[in-house]
C-alpha positions as CSV (number, residue, x, y, z in Angstrom):
1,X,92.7,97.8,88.8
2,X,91.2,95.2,86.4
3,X,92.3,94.2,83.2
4,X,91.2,94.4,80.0
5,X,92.0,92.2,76.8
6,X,90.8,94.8,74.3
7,X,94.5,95.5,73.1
8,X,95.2,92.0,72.4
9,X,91.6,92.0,70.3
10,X,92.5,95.1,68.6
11,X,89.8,97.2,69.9
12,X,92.2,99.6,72.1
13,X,95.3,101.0,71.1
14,X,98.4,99.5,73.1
15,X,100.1,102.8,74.3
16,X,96.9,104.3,74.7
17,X,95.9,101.9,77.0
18,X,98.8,102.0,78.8
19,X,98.6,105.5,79.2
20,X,95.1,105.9,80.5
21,X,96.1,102.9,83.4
22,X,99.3,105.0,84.4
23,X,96.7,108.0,84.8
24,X,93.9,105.8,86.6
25,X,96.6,104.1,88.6
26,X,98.3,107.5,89.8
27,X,94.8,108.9,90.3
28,X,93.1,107.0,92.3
29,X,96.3,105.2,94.0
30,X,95.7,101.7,92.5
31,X,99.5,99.4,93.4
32,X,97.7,96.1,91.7
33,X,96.6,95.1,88.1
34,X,94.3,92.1,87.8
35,X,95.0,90.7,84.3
36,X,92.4,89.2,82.2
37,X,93.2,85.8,80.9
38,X,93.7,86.8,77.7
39,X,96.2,89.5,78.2
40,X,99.6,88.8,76.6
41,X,102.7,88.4,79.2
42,X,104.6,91.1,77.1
43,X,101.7,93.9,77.6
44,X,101.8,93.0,81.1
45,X,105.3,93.0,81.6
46,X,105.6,96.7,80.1
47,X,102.6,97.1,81.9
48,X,104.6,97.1,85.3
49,X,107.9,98.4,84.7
50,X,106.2,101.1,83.1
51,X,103.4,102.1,85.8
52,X,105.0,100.2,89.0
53,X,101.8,98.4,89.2
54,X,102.1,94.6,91.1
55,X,100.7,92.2,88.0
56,X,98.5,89.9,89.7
57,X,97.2,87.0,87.2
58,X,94.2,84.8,89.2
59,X,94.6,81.4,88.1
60,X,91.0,79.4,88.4
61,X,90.7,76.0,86.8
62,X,88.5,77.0,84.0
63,X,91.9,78.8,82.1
């Protein structure tokens, strides 16, 4: 799956979101999380011990 930083901007509801990626996840069988840049390290640590999902953060050198 792909991340999103529309919680940190305020656009998406936090538990909400988290919600609809533990459905997505579980439906379509998704084990990895690609976090946008801007996602904060607590969403993403709830984000995984919450849905199982591996939180992969790509570095590149324009961060």
């Amino acid at each position: 799956m792909v991340g999103t930083s529309l919680v940190e901007t305020g656009v998406v509801d936090g538990d909400r979101y988290l919600e609809a990626v533990r459905t997505l996840a579980r439906l379509h069988g998704a084990t990895r999380y690609f976090a946008h840049r801007r996602e904060s390290a607590e969403k993403l640590h709830r984000l995984a011990v919450e849905t199982g999902l591996e939180v992969v953060r790509p570095t590149s050198p324009w961060n």
